[in-house]
N, C-alpha and C positions, 0 to 999 in steps of 0.2 A: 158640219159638226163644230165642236168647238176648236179645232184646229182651223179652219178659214170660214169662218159665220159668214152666212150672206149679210151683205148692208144694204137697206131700207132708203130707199129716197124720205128727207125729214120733212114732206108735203109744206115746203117754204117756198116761194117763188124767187125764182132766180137762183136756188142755194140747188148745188148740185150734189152729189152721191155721194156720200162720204168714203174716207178714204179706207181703200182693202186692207184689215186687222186679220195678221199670220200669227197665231200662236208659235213662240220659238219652240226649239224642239226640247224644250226643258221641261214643258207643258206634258203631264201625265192626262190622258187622255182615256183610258180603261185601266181603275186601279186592280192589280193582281193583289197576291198573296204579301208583294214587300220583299220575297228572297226568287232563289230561282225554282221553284217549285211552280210557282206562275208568278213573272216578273210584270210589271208595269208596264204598258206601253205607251209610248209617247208621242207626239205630233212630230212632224219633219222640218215642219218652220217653212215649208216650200208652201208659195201659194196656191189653193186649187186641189191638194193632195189632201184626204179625210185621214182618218188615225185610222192605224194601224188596222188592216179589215180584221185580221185573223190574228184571236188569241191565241197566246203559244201557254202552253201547261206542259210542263216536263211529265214524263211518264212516271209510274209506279217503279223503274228502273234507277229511276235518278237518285243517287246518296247527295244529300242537300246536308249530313253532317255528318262528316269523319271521324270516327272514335278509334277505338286501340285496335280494332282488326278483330277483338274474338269477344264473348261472351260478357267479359268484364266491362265494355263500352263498347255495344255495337254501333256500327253505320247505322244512322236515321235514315229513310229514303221517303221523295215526295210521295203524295197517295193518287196524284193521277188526277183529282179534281179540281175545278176552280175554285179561285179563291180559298185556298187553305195551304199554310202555311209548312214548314218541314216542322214534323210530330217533334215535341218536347225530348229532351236530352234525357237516355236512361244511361242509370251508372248504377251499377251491380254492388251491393251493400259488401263489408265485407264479411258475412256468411259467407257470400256463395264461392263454395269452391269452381276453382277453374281446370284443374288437371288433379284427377282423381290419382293416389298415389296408392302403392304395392303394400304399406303399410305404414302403421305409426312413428316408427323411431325408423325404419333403415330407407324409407323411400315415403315420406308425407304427405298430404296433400298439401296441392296451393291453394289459396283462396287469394281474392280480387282486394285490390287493393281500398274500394271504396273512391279513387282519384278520378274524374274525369279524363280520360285520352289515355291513359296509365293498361298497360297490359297485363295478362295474370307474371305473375314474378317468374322467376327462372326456375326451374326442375332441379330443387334438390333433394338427390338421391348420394346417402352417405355409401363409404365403403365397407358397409355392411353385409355378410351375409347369411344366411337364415341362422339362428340362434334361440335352442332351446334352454325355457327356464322353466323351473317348477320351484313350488313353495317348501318353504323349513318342513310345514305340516305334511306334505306328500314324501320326501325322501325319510323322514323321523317314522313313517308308518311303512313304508314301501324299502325295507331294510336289502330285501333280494334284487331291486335295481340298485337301491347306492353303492353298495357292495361294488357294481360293473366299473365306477368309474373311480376309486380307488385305487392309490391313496393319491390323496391333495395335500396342499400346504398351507396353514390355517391358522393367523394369528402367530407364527412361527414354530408350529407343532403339524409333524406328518399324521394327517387322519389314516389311519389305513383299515377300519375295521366295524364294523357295525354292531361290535357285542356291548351289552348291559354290564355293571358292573356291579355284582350282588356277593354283599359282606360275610364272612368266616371262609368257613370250611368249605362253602356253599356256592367257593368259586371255581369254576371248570373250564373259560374260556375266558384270555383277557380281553380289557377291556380299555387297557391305555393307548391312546390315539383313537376312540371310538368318535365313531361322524355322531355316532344317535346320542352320546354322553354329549354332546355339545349343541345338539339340538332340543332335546329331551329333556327339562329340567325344572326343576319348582326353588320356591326361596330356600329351601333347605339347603340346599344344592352348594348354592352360589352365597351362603352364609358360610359352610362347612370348608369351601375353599378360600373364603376371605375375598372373594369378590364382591365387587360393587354389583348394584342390577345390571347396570346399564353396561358395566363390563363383560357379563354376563351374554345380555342378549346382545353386543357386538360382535363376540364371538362364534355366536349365532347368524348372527345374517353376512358373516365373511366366509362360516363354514359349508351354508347355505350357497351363498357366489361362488366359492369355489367348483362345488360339485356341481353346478351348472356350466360353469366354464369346461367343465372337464367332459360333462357329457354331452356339451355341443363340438366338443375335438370330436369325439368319439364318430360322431356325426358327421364330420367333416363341415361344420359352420364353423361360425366365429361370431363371437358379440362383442369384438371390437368396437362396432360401429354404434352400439347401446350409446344414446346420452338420454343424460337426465333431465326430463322433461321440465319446462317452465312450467310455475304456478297457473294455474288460470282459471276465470271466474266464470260459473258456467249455468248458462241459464235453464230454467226447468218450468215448462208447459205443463199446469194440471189443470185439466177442464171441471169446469163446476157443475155436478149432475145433481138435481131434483134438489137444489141447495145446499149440498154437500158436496165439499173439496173431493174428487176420487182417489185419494192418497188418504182420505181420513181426520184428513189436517183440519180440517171445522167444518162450520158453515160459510156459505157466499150463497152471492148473487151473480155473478159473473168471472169466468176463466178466471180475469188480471188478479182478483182476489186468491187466488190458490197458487198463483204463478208464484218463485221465488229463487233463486243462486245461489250457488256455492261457492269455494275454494277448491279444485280440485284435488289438492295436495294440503288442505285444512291451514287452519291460521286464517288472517282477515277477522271480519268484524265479529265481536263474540255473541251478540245478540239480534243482527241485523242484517239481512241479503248483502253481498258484495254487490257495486256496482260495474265496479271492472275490475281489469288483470293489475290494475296498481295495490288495491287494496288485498293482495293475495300475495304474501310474503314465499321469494322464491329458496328453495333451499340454497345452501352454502356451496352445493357442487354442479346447480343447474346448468345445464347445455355441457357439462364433464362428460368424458366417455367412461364408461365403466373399467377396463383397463386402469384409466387414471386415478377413479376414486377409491379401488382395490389395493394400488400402492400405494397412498396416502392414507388409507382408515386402516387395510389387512396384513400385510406384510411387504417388508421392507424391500424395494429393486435391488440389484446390486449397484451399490456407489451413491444411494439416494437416502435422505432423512427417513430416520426410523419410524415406522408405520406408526398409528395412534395406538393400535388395539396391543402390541408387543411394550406401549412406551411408560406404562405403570399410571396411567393419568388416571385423575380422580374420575369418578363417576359424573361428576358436573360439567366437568369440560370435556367429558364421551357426550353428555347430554346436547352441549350447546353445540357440537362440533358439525352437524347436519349429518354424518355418518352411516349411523342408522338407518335414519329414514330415506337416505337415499340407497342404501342397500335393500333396503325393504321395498322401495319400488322398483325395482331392477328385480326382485325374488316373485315379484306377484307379480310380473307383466307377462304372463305365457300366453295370453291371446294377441299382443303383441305381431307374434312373430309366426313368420308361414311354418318354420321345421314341424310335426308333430308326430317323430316316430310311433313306432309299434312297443312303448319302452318294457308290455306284458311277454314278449320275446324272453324276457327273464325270469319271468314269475314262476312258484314250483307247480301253481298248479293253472287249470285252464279259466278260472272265472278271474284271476289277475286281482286275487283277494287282499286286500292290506293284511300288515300284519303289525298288531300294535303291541305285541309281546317286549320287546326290547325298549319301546319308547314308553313303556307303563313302566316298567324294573327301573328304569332311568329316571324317571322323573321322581323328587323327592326322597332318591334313597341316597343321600350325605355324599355324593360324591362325583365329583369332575376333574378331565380331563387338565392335571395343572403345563400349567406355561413358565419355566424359568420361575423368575422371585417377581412373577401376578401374585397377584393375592398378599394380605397379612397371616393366614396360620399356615405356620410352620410344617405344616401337613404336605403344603404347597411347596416343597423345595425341593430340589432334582439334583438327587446326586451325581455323582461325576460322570456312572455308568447311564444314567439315562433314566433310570429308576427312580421311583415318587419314594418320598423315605414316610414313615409314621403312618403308615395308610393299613396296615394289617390290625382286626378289630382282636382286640385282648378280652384273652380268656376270663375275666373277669368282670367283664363291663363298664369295665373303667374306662376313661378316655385313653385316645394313642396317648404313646407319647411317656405313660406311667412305669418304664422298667418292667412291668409283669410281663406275662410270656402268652400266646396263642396258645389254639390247642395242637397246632403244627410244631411248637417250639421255639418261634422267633419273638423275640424280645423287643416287643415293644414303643419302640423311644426314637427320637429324630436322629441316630448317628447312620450314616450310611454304610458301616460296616456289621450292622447287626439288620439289615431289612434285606429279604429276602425278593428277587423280582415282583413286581407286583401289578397286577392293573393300574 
């Protein structure tokens, strides 16, 4: 073979046999695959000795490429045949989650890094534990649970109570520190008490956290461990059936046409798909624990700068503050989290019926729960006793505040020594 060729007498008289040509052993002699999957074999460079009889081909056993150990780059291994090479390098995109996680915020999933040789990242699981939330709109209707988790402390006023507050004589149950007066409410509301909107509905989504924090004690959880989620840009599959987008969205010819992303938490581009998580503006409190952004937007720690919602700030800079809308995702995240008691255990009766009596009286009817000196009208000032002053409606139609009298007796006017206890 061509490791030691036979040599040919050169049919010349007198000239003898030429001389024996040993391929050295550098001479590839059966080319393999190139790696060890099936290697090259090569001559010995000994005279007289053929190449190598027996190809060797590593088994279907053989890892011919070592990657991260799990799912996110597995071991390649050879296929067991000639001449072919270790299979192409895969590396897990990073969609693919690698350790499914117990839930979104208190234990997440991992997902692959995308890196060559790179493992799924390390198991973070916060110290959280299960953590019920419900919405403004569930406790504002469901007055016979909120009630259970009362009182809280809210914007620096004790909620303790879930009554309506309805003007004259036509009042029979107060209604100062009401949960549903602070959820329950229209612009009339929140003009009558000199609040801003946006003062308004902070109030609202801190009254909202609190009564979740309270009825996750109740529970025995905690949503300490709540942070607020990054922005993120999120893609969306619509197939395109008989020419039309299945979402409605128009006409195509093909899925990619109906495909499009969002902003999970809004913002990014105002007319065009995000492309990724850069163009998705993250709130001001993201990866915060709820805890933290409680004492910073709701009420004050002891020893720590005074909360936003108690600090008189204009309505623009509640606007810009991220505040809200991080309370707002914390108040709507209840599939979130494993807790999901039995909360109809309190309901009066057995079908667990809302009841929107209190949160209809409340909304739009001129009046809310005041805070200290919130607000511009003077309606809004807390005498020394505790009591709202100018808030009893006069006998006459007149606004508070006019020296006329009720048809109780009490007179009228901002002094706190002529207002009688009041909602």
């Amino acid at each position: 073979d061509v490791c030691d060729p036979d040599e040919s007498c050169t049919g010349v008289a007198d000239a003898a046999c030429p001389a024996d040509i040993v391929e050295p052993a550098t001479t590839i002699c059966n080319p393999g695959s190139g790696d060890i999957c099936d290697p090259d074999e090569s001559c010995t460079g000994v005279a007289g000795e053929a190449c190598t009889p027996t190809d060797t081909i590593a088994p279907a056993t053989t890892i011919c490429r070592t990657g991260s150990g799990d799912i996110c780059d597995p071991d390649e291994s050879c296929t067991g045949v000639a001449n072919e090479a270790c299979p192409d390098d895969v590396v897990q995109p990073v969609t693919t989650i690698c350790r499914q996680g117990t839930n979104e915020v208190c234990d997440p999933d991992e997902s692959c890094t995308g890196e060559p040789g790179a493992t799924c990242p390390d198991d973070v699981v916060l110290p959280c534990e299960e953590c019920l939330t419900r919405t403004g709109g569930y406790w504002g209707t469901h007055p016979w649970a909120t009630i259970e988790f009362l009182p809280v402390t809210s914007c620096g006023l004790e909620v303790n109570n879930v009554n309506a507050y309805i003007n004259g004589d036509k009042v029979d149950t107060p209604a100062y520190g009401s949960a549903v007066e602070d959820i329950c409410f229209g612009g009339k509301d929140s003009k009558r008490a000199g609040y801003s909107p946006q003062q308004t509905q902070l109030i609202r989504q801190c009254t909202v956290a609190a009564i979740n924090m309270a009825a996750t004690s109740y529970y025995e959880g905690s949503c300490d461990g709540y942070i607020i989620p990054e922005n993120e840009c999120i893609p969306v599959d619509v197939p395109c059936t008989d020419g039309q987008c299945a979402d409605g969205s128009g006409s195509c010819t093909e899925d990619a046409e109906c495909a499009y992303s969002y902003c999970s938490q809004g913002g990014g581009p105002a007319e065009t798909d995000c492309q990724d998580n850069s163009e998705c503006p993250d709130n001001a409190f993201t990866l915060w624990s709820i805890p933290d952004v409680m004492a910073w937007c709701c009420d004050t720690p002891e020893g720590g700068p005074e909360a936003l919602c108690t600090s008189g700030a204009s309505g623009s800079v509640i606007s810009s503050s991220g505040c809200i809308e991080a309370l707002d995702m914390f108040n709507n995240s209840e599939d979130t989290f494993d807790i999901d008691p039995d909360l109809c255990e309190f309901s009066p009766d057995e079908n667990c019926s809302a009841d929107n009596d209190a949160c209809k009286d409340s909304s739009n009817n001129g009046w809310m729960n005041c805070r200290g000196d919130l607000g511009d009208n003077p309606a809004c000032g807390v005498c020394g006793d505790g009591y709202v002053r100018g808030t009893e409606e006069c006998d006459n139609g007149a606004a508070n505040n006019d020296g006329s009298t009720n048809v109780g007796g009490v007179v009228c006017n901002s002094n706190c020594d002529d207002v009688t206890p009041t909602p």
